[in-house]
Residue, then its C-alpha position, 0 to 999 in steps of 0.5 A: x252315386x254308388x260309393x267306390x270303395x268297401x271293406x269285405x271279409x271272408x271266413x275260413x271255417x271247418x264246418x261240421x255236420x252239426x248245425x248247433x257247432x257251425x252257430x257256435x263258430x260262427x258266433x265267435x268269428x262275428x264277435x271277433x269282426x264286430x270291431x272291424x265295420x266290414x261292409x260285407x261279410x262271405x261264408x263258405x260253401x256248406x257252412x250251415x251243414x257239411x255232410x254228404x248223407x242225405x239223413x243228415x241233409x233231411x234233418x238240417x232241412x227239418x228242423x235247422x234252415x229256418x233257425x240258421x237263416x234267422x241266425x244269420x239274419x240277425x248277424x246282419x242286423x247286429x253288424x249292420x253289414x250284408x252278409x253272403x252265405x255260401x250255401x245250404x241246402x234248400x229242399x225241393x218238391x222232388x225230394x231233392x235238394x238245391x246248394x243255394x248261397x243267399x245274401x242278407x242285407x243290413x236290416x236282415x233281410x234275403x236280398x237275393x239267392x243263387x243256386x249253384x248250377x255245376x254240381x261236383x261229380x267227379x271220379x278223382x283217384x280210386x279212393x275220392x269220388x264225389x257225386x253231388x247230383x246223388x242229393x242235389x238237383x242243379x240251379x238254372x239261372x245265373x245271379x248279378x245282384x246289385x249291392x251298394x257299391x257294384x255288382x255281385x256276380x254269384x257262383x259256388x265252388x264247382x262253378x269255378x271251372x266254368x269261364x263262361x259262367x263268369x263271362x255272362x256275369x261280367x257281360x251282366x256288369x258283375x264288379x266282383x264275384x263270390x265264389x264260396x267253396x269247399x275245394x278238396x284238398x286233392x282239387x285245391x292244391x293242383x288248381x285253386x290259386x289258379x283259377x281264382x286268379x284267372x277268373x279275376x284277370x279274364x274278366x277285370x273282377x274282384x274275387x271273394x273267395x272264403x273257403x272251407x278247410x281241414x278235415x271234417x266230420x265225414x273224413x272229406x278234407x279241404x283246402x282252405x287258403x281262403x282268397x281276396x283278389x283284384x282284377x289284375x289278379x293279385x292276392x290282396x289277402x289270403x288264408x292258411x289252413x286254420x279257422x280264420x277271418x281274411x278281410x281287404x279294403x276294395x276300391x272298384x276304380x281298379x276294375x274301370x281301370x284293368x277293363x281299360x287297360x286291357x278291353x278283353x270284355x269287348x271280344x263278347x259283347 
């Protein structure tokens, strides 16, 4: 029988377009969370590498993914905790790239990975346009993975305004779900709160929500307010614009319990 309750942990981080920084912080921030027995540990969106260049991309891919991942993997191990990283880039035959979040278990090991299916091309104002599809081809299949205490349900950022992604995953049993992002500060303060909560109430889920935050190396500015919340939609903890670890304890007896409460699930079987 799967234990109910579990204690995770999002990291808010101002990743950089060098890999050698993103360890350093990284390093740093699971130090200070040694202490805390968290169960599961998220990362944001482009926590690896934060450029939008491809030459930059290139050189992650060449001569960093192996050596970020190892890192990573041995994180897990350290901390023996599973550890969701919210994406890097994994390039394909093409040329091209896929934004791919993985999991890592206790002993190290990719449990499963997920590549984001709705790429951010957006035309914003006259000065912010983004256009993730110029170095990224989109993922194609939806991600449940089962872990220890439900069903991880996985997306990235863009995602987020997709309903029916997150529909599916919960007709898939998806407890909670992650949601890595690197929300614009434009984005981010007109909308996240919002549809992170909304997402949570539509369909009974917990949300794990660790995000990037303040400006970056290529001027791109991000929101932060990182986000842990309940299936009834309620912050159970929250981050301001600062590096930082937000944790909360979870105890999926609440999704059984808002599921009952109101059976929306049962309009989309």
């Amino acid at each position: 029988m799967k234990d109910k309750k579990f204690k995770v942990a999002c990291f808010q981080t101002n990743s950089s377009d060098l890999v050698d920084k993103n360890i350093d912080m990284l390093s740093k921030m699971f130090a200070c969370s040694k202490k805390k027995s968290f169960d599961l540990i998220c990362l944001p969106e482009c926590v690896s590498v934060f450029s939008d260049k491809k030459k930059k991309i290139e050189f992650y891919s060449y001569y960093y993914h192996q050596k970020f991942l190892k890192f990573i993997s041995a994180q897990s191990k350290k901390l023996s905790c599973f550890i969701l990283v919210g994406s890097v880039p994994c390039k394909k035959k093409n040329g091209k790239f896929l934004n791919r979040s993985y999991i890592f278990d206790p002993k190290g090991k990719i449990l499963d990975y997920y590549d984001k299916i709705n790429l951010f091309d957006v035309v914003l104002n006259k000065v912010e346009t983004y256009q993730e599809s110029k170095n990224f081809d989109p993922g194609k299949k939806i991600k449940v993975c089962n872990l220890p205490w439900g069903n991880l349900g996985m997306s990235i950022c863009y995602d987020l305004r997709f309903p029916i992604m997150y529909k599916k995953m919960a007709q898939k049993r998806a407890d909670f779900f992650s949601i890595p992002a690197a929300f614009t500060h434009t984005t981010g303060k007109a909308h996240w709160h919002t549809l992170i909560r909304t997402r949570a109430i539509e369909n009974g889920c917990f949300i794990f929500a660790p995000a990037q935050s303040g400006i970056h190396d290529n001027g791109r500015k991000t929101y932060g307010h990182s986000l842990i919340v309940d299936p009834w939609g309620n912050i159970l903890s929250e981050a301001s614009k600062d590096i930082s670890i937000i944790s909360a304890k979870i105890d999926l007896r609440l999704v059984k319990d808002a599921r009952q409460k109101i059976p929306s699930m049962s309009y989309y079987k």
